[in-house]
C-alpha positions, 0 to 999 in steps of 0.5 A: 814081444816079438821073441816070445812064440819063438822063444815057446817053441825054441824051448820045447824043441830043447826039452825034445832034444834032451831027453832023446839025446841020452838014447842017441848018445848010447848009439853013436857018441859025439862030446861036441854035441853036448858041449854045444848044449852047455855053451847054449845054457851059458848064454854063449851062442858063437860058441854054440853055434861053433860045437853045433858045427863041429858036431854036425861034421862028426855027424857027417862022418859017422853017417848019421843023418838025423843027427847031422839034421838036428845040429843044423836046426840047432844052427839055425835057432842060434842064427835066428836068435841072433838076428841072422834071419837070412842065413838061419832059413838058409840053414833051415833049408839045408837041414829039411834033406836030412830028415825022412817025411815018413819016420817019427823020430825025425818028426819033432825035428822037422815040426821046429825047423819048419816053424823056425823057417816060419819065424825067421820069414815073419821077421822078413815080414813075408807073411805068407810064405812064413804062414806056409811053413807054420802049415808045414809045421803042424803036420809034424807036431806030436802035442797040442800046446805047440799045434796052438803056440804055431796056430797063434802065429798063424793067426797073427801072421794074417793079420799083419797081411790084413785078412783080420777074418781068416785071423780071427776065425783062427783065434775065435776056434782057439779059444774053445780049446782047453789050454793052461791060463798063460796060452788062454791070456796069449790067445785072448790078448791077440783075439781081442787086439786083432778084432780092434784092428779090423773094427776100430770102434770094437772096444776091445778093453776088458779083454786086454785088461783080463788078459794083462791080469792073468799075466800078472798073476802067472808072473808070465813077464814075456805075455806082459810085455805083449799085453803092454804093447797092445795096451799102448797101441789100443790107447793111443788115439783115445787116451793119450795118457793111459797109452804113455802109462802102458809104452813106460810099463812095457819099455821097463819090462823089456830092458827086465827081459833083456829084449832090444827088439822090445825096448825099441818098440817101446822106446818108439811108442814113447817118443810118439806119446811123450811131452817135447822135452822128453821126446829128445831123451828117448829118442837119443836113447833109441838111436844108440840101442839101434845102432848097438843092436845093428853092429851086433848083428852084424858082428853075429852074421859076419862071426857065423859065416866065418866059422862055417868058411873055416870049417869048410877051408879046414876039410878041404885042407885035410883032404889035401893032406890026405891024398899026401899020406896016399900018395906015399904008399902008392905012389906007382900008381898016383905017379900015372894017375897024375901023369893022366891027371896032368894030361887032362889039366893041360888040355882043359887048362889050354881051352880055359885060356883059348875061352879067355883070350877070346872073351878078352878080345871079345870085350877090346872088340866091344869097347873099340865098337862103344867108342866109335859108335859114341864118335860116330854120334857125336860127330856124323850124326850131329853134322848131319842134324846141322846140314839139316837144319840149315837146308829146313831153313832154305825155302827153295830147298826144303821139300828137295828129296835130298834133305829126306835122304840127308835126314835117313842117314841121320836116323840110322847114324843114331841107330849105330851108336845105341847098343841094345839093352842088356836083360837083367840077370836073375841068376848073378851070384851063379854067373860070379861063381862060375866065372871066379871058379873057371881059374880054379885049377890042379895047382890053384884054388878059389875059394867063395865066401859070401857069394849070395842071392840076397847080396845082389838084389839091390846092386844095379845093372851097370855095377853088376856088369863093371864088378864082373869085369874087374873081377875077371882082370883080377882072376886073369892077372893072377892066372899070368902073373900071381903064381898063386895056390890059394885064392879067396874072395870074400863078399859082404854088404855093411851099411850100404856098400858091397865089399870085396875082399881078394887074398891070393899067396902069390907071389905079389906086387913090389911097390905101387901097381904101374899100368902094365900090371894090367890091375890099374886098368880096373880104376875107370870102372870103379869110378864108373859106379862111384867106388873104390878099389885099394891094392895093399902090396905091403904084405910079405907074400901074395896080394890083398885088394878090397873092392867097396861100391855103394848098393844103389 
């Protein structure tokens, strides 16, 4: 059910597509274009998704905007569709500054990227920033089925945030429209089970049933699975029995549509209706979807970023190789600019290493300054707190001015041993690229991959501030010591825990890391926040080291 407004829209969006493709490939042709057109219809979106990419850069080349736009959306459909949520808005987002507000040929593009940006946000159950980007929607669509196909997730959008009035004037203004019979059974069924929601002694039957029925009769298998839903929930309270008839109906009908997302409500509602000895079955069979259906995505997600990392390492590469074959036929002239460059280089190299050095002695100053301030603690400050109480306990003693006095240096002995603290840092993944970039140089590369704002949110102060430290020790070892050109980070968070990946090709370590290499030194504070840190030096060239922490 819940693929079915988006599944509509996603398919006018195609038909859209194809039939302006054919004027479009008489102005500028691109073959990757259309192979990514054949791989979608052959239900093979990893290399959908790779055409449209490849697309999307021949766009770029040709200077050709809107089509760079409409691979992007295409991008985020597949992302979307996929389970991908978070990197298809981010795809959606990057595709809005290719399209001009104010020309109509780029109005169907913007009307489907921003519905795609609203369901993508209703998957994340925000709700009302995915009611925004419907608005948004509407004010580009060209005809009235998809206006009423976004209306209907409008509507139901406020019903999952509980404002049942604001949805059911939504639909209640719907249903005076003229529309085919499937849109009238969508709009009828979702009137009818939000109306239900709000009143729960609305008897909301004949409506469902009269929605169910126009589905059977326009063979609209999708609008079944919805109407079967609802069905089942509206049931379930009254009569146990009808509610179990509708979850098996609709638990058939969503392995029929290949729905997983459909067989696990289902599969949900039966385990909830279903006698104990069934219970069990259902139940193993839902957590082996689930699990299935989560390394899936996970699959999908870690595929997607992998072909656009690639993309990008590729361009890069053939700029490199592009100022080689420059060079060879001006090389007087690159001769000076390098000398300049070289120039250049070494000073920002030597103030980059001065900024090191300090920060460096900065955090011995601050680390020498935690452990006297915990001595100071543990040894002044609960002295003084035993003479105190022990000069409490002499009578003739206890009002003299000396214990105040003793007492005064107490408070400020614990004073010295508590730092104040650290705000928390909204912009983290900023304050990692800047950090892992500032070793970026002539001679080196960084490259970031997965380095999001979502990848943070959940890790904790301490982590965060421990990850950047071993981070910066890795960076300044490679600085010294790696002689390495190409540097790669990899992020990603599965099942709870954060990844690290470091590749460098330098020139490595032999045997097993000893402290002087200055890498070991990271293994306190990975212990601090219950992680791991693995240093593979059997490669033949460079090092690889992966850093795994839990979230929380």
């Amino acid at each position: 059910m819940k693929y079915y407004n988006f599944t509509l829209i996603s398919l006018l969006f195609l038909f859209s597509c194809s039939q302006n493709q054919e004027v479009n490939e008489k102005e500028l042709a691109n073959p990757y274009y259309d192979h990514a057109f054949e791989f979608r219809e052959k239900k093979m979106p990893d290399s959908a998704f790779l055409y449209f990419n490849k697309a999307k850069d021949l766009f770029q080349k040709q200077k050709d905007s809107l089509g760079v736009g409409k691979c992007l959306v295409n991008m985020s459909i597949t992302s979307i569709d996929r389970g991908d949520y978070f990197g298809g808005q981010e795809i959606s987002l990057e595709a809005i500054n290719y399209f001009k507000t104010n020309d109509k040929k780029h109005f169907v593009y913007l009307e489907s990227n921003f519905h795609e940006l609203g369901v993508s946000s209703s998957y994340l159950q925000n709700y009302l920033q995915a009611i925004s980007f419907y608005n948004q929607s509407i004010i580009y669509a060209q005809d009235s089925a998809s206006i009423l196909i976004t209306k209907n997730n409008i509507a139901n959008a406020y019903g999952k945030t509980g404002n049942y009035k604001k949805s059911l004037s939504i639909f209640e203004s719907i249903l005076t429209q003229k529309m085919s019979d499937k849109d009238f059974a969508r709009i009828l069924s979702n009137y009818a089970f939000n109306k239900w929601k709000q009143n729960p002694r609305y008897d909301a039957k004949p409506e469902l049933l009269k929605a169910l029925h126009i589905r059977e009769k326009e063979n609209d298998i999708w609008g079944q699975n919805a109407s079967y839903s609802h069905l089942a929930d509206y049931n379930t309270l009254k009569q146990r029995d009808t509610a179990l008839f509708y979850a098996k109906k609709m638990y058939v009908v969503a392995k029929k549509i290949n729905s997983p997302d459909d067989q696990l409500q289902s599969l949900q509602k039966l385990i909830k209706l279903s006698p104990p000895e069934e219970t069990k079955h259902f139940f193993a069979v839902y957590e082996k979807l689930n699990d299935s259906l989560q390394n899936a995505r996970s699959a999908a997600k870690n595929q997607f970023a992998l072909i656009r990392y690639e993309t990008e390492k590729s361009k890069a590469d053939n700029l490199v190789l592009q100022k080689d074959n420059d060079g060879k036929r001006y090389q007087i002239i690159i001769l000076i600019i390098g000398i300049l460059l070289l120039t250049i280089a070494g000073t920002l190299w030597y103030k980059k290493r001065k900024q090191r050095l300090e920060l460096e002695a900065q955090n011995t100053i601050r680390d020498n300054k935690l452990k006297t301030s915990q001595k100071v603690h543990d040894v002044v400050a609960n002295g003084l707190y035993r003479i105190m109480s022990k000069l409490d306990n002499q009578e003739t003693l206890k009002d003299n001015p000396i214990v105040n006095e003793i007492e005064e240096l107490y408070e400020q002995s614990r004073d010295l041993s508590y730092e104040k603290p650290k705000s928390k840092d909204q912009n983290f993944h900023e304050k990692i690229f800047n950090l892992l970039k500032s070793f970026a140089s002539e001679n080196t590369r960084v490259i970031l991959v997965g380095n999001s704002a979502p990848l943070w949110e959940k890790v904790s102060e301490q982590a965060k501030d421990e990850i950047e430290h071993i981070l910066q020790e890795l960076m300044v070892n490679m600085g010294k010591h790696s002689q390495a050109s190409d540097v790669v980070l990899k992020f990603e968070h599965i099942q709870q825990k954060i990844n690290i990946y470091y590749t460098d090709n330098g020139i490595g370590i032999a045997g097993k890391p000893q402290p002087k290499n200055g890498l070991t030194n990271t293994g306190n504070r990975i212990d601090a926040i219950g992680g791991t840190i693995t240093f593979d030096t059997k490669v033949e060239k460079g090092l690889k080291i992966q850093i795994s922490f839990p979230v929380s």
